[in-house]
C-alpha positions as CSV (number, residue, x, y, z in Angstrom):
1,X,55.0,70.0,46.5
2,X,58.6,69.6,46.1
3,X,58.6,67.6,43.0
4,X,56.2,70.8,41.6
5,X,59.1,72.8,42.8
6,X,62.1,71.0,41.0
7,X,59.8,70.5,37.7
8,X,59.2,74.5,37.8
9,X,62.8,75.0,38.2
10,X,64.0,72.6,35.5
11,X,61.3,74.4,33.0
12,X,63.1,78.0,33.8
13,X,66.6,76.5,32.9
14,X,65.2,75.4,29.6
15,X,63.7,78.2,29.0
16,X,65.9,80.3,29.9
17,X,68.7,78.5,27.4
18,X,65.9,79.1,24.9
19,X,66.0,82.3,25.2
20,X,69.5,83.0,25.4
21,X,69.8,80.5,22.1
22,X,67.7,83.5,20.8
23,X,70.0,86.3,21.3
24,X,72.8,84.1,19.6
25,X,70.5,83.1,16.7
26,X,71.9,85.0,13.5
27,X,70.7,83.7,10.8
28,X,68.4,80.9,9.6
29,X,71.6,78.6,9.4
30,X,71.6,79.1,13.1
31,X,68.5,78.4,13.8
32,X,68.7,74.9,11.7
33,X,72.1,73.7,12.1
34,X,73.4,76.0,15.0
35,X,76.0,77.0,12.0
36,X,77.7,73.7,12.1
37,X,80.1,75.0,14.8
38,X,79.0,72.3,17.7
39,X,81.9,70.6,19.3
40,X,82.0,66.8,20.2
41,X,80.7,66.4,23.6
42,X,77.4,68.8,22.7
43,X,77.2,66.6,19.3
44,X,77.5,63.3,21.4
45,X,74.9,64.6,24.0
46,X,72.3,66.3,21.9
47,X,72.7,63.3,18.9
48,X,72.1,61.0,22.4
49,X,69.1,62.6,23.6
50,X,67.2,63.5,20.4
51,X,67.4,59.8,19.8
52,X,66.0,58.2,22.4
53,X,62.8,60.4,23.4
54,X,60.5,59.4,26.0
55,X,60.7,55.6,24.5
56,X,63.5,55.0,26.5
57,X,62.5,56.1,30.3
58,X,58.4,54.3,29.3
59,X,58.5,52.5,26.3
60,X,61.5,50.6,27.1
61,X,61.2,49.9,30.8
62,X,57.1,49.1,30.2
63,X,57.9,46.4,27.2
64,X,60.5,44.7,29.4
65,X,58.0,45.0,32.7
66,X,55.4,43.1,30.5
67,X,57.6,40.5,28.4
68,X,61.0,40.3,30.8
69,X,64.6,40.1,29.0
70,X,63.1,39.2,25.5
71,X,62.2,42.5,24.9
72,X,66.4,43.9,25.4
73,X,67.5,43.0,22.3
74,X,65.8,46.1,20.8
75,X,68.7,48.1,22.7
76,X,71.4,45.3,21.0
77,X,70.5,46.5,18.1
78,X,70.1,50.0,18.5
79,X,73.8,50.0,19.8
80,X,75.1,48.4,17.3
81,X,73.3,50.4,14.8
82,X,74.2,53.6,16.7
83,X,78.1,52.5,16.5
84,X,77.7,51.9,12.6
85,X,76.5,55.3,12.0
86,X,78.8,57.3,13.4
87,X,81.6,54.9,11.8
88,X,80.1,54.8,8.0
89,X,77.8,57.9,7.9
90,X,78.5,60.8,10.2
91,X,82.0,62.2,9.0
92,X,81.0,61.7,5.4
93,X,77.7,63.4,5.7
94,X,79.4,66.1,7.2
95,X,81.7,67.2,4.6
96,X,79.3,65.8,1.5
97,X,76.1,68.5,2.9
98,X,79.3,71.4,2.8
99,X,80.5,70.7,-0.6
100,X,77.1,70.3,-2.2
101,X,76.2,73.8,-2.0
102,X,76.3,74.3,2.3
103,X,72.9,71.7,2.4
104,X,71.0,72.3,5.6
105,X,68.6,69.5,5.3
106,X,68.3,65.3,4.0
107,X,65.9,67.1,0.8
108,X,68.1,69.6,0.2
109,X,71.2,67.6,0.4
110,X,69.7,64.6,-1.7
111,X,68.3,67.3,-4.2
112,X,71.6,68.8,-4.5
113,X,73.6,65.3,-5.1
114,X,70.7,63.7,-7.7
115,X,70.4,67.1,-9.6
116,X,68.4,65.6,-12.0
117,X,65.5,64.9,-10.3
118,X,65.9,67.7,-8.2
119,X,62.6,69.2,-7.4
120,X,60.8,65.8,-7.1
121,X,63.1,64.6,-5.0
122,X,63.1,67.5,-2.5
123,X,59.3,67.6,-2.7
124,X,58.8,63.6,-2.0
125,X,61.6,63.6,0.0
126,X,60.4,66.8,2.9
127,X,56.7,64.2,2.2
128,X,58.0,61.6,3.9
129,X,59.7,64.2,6.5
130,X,56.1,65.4,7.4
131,X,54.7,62.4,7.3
132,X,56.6,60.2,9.6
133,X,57.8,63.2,12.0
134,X,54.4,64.1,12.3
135,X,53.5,60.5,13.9
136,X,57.2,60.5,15.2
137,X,55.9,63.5,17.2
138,X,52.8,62.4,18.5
139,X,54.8,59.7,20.7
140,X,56.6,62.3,22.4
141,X,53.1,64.5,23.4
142,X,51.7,61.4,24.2
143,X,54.7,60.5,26.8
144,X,54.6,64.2,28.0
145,X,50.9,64.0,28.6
146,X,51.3,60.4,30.3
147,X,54.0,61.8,32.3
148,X,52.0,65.2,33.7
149,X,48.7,62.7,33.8
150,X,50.7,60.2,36.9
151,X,52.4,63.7,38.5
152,X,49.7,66.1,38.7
153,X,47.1,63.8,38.7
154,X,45.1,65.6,35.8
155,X,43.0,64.8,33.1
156,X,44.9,63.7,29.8
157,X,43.8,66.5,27.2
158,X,44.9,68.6,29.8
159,X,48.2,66.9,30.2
160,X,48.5,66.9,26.3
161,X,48.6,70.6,26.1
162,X,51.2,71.6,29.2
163,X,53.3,68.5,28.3
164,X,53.5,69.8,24.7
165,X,53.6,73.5,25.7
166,X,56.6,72.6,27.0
167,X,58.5,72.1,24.6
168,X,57.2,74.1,21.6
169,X,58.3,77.4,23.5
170,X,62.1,76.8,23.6
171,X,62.2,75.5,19.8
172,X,60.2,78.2,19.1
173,X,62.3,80.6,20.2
174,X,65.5,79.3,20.1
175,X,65.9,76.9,17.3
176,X,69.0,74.4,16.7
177,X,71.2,76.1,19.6
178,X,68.5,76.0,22.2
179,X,68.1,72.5,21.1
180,X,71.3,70.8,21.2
181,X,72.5,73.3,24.1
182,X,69.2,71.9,25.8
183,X,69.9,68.1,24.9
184,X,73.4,68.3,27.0
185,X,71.7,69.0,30.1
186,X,68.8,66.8,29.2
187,X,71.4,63.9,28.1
188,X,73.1,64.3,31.4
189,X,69.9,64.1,33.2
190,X,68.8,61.4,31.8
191,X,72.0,59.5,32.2
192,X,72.1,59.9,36.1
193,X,68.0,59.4,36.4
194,X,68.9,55.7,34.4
195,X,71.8,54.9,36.4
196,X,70.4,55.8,40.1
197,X,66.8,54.2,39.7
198,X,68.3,50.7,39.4
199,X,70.9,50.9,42.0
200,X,68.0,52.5,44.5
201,X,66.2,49.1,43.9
202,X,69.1,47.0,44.8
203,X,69.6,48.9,48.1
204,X,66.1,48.0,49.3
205,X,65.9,44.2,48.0
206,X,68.7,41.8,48.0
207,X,69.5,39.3,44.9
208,X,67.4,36.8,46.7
209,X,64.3,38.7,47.2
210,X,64.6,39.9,43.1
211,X,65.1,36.7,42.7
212,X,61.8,35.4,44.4
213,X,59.6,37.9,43.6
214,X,60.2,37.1,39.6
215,X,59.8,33.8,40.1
216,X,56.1,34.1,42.1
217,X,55.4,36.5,39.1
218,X,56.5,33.8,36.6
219,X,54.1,31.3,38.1
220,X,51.2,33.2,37.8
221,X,51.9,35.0,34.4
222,X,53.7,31.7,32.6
223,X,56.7,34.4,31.4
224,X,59.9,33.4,32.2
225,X,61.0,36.9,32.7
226,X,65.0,36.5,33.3
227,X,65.1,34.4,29.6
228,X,66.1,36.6,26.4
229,X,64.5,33.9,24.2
230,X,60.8,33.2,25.8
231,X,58.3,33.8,23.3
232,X,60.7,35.0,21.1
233,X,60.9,33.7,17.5
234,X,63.9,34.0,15.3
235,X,61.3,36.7,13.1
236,X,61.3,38.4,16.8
237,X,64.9,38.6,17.3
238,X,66.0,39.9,14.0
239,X,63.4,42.6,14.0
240,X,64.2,43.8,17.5
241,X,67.8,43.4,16.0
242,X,66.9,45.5,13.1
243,X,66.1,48.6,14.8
244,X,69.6,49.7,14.2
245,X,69.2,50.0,10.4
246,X,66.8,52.6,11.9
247,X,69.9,55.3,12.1
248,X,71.4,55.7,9.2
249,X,67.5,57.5,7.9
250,X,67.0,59.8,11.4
251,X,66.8,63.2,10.1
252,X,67.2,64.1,13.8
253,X,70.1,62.5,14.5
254,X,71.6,63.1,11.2
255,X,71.3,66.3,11.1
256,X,73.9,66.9,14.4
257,X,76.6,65.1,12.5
258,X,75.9,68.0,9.8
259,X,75.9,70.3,12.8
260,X,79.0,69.6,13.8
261,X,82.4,72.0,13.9
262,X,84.5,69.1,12.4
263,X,85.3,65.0,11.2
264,X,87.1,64.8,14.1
265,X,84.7,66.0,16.7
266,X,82.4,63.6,15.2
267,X,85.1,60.5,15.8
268,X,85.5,62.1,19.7
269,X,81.5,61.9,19.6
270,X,81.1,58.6,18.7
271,X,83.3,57.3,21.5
272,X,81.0,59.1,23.9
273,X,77.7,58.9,22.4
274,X,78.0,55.3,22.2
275,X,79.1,55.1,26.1
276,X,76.5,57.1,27.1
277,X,74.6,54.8,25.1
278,X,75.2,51.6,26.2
279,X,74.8,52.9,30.0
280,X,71.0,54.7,29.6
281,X,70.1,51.8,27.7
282,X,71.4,49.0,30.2
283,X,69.6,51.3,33.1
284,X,66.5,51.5,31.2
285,X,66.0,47.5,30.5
286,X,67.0,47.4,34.5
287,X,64.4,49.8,35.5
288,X,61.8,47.0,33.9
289,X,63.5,44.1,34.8
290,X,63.8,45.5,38.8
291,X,61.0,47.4,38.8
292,X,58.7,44.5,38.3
293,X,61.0,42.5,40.8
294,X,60.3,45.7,43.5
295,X,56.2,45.9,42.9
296,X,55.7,42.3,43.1
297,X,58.0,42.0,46.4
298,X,55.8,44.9,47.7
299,X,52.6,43.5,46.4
300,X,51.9,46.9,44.5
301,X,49.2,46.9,41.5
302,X,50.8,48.7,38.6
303,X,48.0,49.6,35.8
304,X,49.9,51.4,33.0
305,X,53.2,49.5,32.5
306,X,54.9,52.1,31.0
307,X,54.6,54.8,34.2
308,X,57.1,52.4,35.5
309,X,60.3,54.2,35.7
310,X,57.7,57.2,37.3
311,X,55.8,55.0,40.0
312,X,59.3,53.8,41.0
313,X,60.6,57.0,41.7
314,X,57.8,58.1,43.7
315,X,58.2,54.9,46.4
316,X,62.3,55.0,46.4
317,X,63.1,58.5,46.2
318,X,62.6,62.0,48.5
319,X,60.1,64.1,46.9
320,X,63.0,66.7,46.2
321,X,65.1,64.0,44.3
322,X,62.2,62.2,42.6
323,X,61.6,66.0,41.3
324,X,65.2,66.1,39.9
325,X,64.9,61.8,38.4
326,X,61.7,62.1,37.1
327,X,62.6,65.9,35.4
328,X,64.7,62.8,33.4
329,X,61.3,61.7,31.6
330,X,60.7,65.6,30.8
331,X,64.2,65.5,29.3
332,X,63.5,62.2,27.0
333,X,60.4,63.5,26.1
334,X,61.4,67.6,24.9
335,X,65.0,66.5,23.2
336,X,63.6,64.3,21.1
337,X,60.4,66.4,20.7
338,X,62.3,69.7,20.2
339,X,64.9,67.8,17.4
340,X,61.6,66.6,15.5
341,X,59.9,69.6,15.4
342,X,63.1,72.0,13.9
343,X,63.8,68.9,11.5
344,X,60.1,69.1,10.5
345,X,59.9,73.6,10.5
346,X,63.2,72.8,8.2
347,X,61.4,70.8,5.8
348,X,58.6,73.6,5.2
349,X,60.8,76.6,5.0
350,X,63.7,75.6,3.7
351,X,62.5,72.8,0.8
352,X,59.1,74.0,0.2
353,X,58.6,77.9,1.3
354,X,62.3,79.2,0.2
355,X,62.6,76.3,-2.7
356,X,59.3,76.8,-4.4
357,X,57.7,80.2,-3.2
358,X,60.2,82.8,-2.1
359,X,63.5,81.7,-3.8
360,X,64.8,85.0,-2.3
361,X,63.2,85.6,1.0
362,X,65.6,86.7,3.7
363,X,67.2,85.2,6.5
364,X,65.6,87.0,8.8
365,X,61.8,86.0,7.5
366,X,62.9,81.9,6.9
367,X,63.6,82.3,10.5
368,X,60.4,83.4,11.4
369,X,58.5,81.4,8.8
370,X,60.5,78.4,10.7
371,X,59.0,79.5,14.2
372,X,55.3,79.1,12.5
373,X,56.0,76.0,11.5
374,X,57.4,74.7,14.5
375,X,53.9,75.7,15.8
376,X,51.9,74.3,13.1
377,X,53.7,70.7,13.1
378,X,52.5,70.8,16.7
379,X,49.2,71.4,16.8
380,X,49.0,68.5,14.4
381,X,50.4,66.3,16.7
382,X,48.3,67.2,19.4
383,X,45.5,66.2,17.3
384,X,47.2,62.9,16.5
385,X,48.2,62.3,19.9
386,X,44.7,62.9,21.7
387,X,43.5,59.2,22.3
388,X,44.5,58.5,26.0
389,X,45.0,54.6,24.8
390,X,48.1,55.2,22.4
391,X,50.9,53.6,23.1
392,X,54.5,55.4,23.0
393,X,56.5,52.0,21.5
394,X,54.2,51.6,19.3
395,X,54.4,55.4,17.5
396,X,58.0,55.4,17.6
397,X,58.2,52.0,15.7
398,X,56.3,53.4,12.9
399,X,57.8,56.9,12.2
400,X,61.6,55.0,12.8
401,X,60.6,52.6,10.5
402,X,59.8,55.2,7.8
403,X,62.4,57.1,8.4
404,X,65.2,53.8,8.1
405,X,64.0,52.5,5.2
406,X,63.3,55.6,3.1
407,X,66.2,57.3,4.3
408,X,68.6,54.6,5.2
409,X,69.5,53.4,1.9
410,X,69.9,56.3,-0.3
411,X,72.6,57.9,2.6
412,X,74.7,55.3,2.6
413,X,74.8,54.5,-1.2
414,X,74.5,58.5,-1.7
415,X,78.2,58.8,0.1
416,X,79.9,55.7,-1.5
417,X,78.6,54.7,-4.6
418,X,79.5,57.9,-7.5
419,X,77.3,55.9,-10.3
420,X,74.0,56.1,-8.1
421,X,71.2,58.1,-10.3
422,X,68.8,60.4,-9.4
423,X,66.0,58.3,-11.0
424,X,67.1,55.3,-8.5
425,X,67.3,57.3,-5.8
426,X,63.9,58.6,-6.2
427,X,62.6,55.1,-7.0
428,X,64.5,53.6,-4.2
429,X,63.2,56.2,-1.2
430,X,59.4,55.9,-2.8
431,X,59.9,52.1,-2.7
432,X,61.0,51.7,1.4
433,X,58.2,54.3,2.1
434,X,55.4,52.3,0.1
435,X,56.6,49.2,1.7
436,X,57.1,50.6,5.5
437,X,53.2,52.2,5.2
438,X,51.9,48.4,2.9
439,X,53.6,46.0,5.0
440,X,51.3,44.8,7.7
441,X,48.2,45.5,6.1
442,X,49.2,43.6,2.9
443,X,51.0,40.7,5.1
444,X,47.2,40.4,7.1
445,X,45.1,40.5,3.9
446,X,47.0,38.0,2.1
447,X,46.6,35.5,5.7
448,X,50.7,35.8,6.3
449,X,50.5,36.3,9.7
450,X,53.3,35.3,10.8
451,X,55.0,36.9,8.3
452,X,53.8,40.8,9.1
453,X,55.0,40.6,12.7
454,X,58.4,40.9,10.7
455,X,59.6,44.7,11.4
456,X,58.8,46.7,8.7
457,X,61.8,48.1,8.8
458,X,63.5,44.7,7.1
459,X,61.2,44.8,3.8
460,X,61.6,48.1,3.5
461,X,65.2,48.7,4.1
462,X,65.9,45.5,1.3
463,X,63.5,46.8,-1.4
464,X,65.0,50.2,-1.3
465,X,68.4,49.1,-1.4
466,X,67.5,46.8,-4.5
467,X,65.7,49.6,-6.3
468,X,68.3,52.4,-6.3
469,X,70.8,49.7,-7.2
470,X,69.3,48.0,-10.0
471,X,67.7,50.9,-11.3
472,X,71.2,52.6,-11.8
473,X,72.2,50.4,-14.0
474,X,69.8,51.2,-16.5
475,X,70.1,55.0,-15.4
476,X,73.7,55.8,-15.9
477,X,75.1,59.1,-13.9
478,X,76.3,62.2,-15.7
479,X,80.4,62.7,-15.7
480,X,79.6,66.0,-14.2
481,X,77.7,64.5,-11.3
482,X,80.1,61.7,-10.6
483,X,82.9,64.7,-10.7
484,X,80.7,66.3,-8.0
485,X,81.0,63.2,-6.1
486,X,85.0,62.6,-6.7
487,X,85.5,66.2,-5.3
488,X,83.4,65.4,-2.2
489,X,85.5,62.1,-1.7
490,X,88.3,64.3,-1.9
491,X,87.9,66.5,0.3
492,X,86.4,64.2,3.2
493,X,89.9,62.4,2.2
494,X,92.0,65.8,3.0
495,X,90.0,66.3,5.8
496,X,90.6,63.0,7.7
């Protein structure tokens, strides 16, 4: 009963920030980018929790409960990837989506800086958007649902819809500000959740009892579960590696570095962002690595490896404080949720509603045509998300994938290169789409087995890179457009 009690009361704060997001919700600029007035620590917090999703409290700890240590260095590379965004990306993309024409979006922004392909490149562009968020999405119902399922021991389509329900209600209402006001709590929840689990483990076995009970497991299962390297090929460390060329393509994550009030909030950010980081992450790979230590000294079954960090909680904690850790899962799961939705409602009403049906509709009725869509893009992935069997890792691999190597590229040469054309741009994001959705299924057909366990990520990231290069030099830019750029550069330069 208690943990009902501190679940219910965690839901009224949210929605209660939802709705007072709603009162201080203007204008449709507000509602998508919170009118790029967030400070650093809310920047740090909400670009921290949108991120990680309920991968990190289930898919994390379950990969490393099954494999051990080989599975961590999916977090090396995600902080190293994190790091490098904020450095190269975030204070650039800032000022480059305010001088090309105030851009609230990645279509809008890449449509405004390749003018010449303009309305393909929005439409392809918000495509890929759909697509990936869409299955990006479904992980985070199917996490909710998973998470309600263990708590209130109900049936999984019923799980779905509250887990879900959840979330769409605040976003709904509140938009960017209820979001990233949302994600600070969330953030900090999440932190302390990650931190205390761990340490609760080590008060009730010593080193020597961890210690023992791995090894007993390691007998019986043949993994060596202390060793970063079992079972792990070099193929397997570079694409766990690889994850972190995942960022610099997140529309969710990018789009609080265009949210935020200045370039130097984003450098206060990225010191604690990156902290905050490095912390959840080490407490979520010790929540696996302990927890299976902790259920094999106890000689507790555990059926569903990735209900890990939530079976833990039940056994170590009071009711009233496993109410308060496991609200942490809730957090993972609506941030990220919440950021994926608005990026997706973003895509509909600002590049295809407002840029191809009603050029002058209000901001007033893109706000509303944004709530409906919010709605829509949830429905679908409930529908996606309604097989009890799917996996959260294996969802979010997908959609980051897409997202990296589409994205990835054409940012980073976008804010460097002046002589990149709009034709290579749009080659280049088509290209690391194809490839990201062909990979595997190509890699199997042609018996190169070994070869399509590579992350999909890596093929796709390299063949766009070499298509928007290479095609530029047989599709020179514009002066005017390379002016554009110079001006941009500029200004960043003033600014910093």
């Amino acid at each position: 009963m208690q943990i009902y009690i501190t679940f219910s009361l965690y839901l009224m704060v949210i929605l209660g920030i939802g709705i007072y997001a709603y009162r201080s919700t203007q204008n449709f600029d507000d509602y998508i980018l919170g009118g790029r007035k967030m400070g650093s620590f809310v920047t740090a917090m909400s670009a921290g929790a949108s991120d990680m999703s309920g991968w990190l409290l289930m898919g994390l700890p379950g990969a490393i409960f099954i494999s051990g240590l080989s599975k961590a260095w999916i977090a090396v590379g995600l902080v190293i990837g994190a790091y490098f965004n904020y450095r190269i990306v975030a204070g650039r993309l800032r000022i480059f989506t305010e001088n090309y024409n105030n851009a609230l979006t990645l279509p809008e922004f890449f449509a405004q800086r390749f003018p010449h392909q303009k309305k393909t490149l929005k439409i392809i562009s918000s495509s890929i958007i759909l697509f990936f968020f869409t299955i990006y999405c479904a992980s985070g119902v199917v996490a909710g649902a998973k998470l309600f399922q263990s708590l209130l021991g109900m049936d999984y389509g019923t799980a779905l819809w509250l887990g879900a329900f959840a979330t769409i209600i605040y976003t709904f209402i509140g938009g960017y500000l209820a979001v990233s006001w949302s994600d600070t709590i969330q953030a900090s929840l999440m932190f302390f959740a990650l931190l205390l689990a761990p340490i609760m483990v080590l008060v009730n076995l010593s080193w020597s009892e961890i210690s023992v009970a791995l090894t007993a497991k390691s007998q019986i299962t043949h993994v060596p579960y202390s060793h970063w390297l079992h079972n792990v090929s070099g193929i397997g460390v570079i694409s766990a590696l690889a994850w972190g060329l995942g960022y610099f393509g997140q529309p969710h994550i990018l789009a609080r570095f265009m949210a935020a009030d200045s370039v130097q909030s984003l450098q206060n950010a990225r010191k604690i962002g990156i902290t905050w980081m490095i912390l959840c992450l080490g407490g979520a790979v010790s929540v696996g690595y302990f927890g299976l230590a902790y259920f094999t000294a106890e000689n507790i079954p555990l059926e569903h490896p990735e209900t890990v960090f939530i079976e833990l909680s039940k056994f170590l904690f009071n009711p009233w404080v496993a109410g308060v850790v496991l609200s942490a899962i809730l957090a993972a799961v609506m941030s990220t949720l919440s950021a994926q939705l608005l990026m997706s409602s973003a895509a509909i009403t600002e590049d295809f509603y407002k840029g191809f049906l009603r050029k002058n509709a209000s901001s007033a009725e893109l706000v509303w045509i944004g709530r409906a869509m919010v709605l829509l893009i949830a429905l679908i992935a409930i529908w996606i998300a309604q097989d009890p069997d799917s996996k959260v890792m294996g969802l979010v691999s997908y959609a980051w994938a897409g997202f990296g190597s589409a994205f990835g590229p054409i940012i980073i040469i976008s804010l460097f290169n002046r002589n990149i054309s709009s034709k290579a741009a749009l080659f280049g994001m088509l290209g690391g789409a194809i490839t990201v959705v062909a990979w595997k299924p190509l890699m199997e057909y042609w018996g190169w087995v070994d070869i399509a366990h590579l992350y999909e990520i890596i093929p796709g990231f390299l063949v766009c890179s070499s298509i928007a290069v290479t095609s530029s030099i047989f599709h020179p830019v514009d002066e005017d457009v390379a002016k554009k750029f110079d001006h941009a550069v500029a200004e960043f330069n003033r600014r910093t």
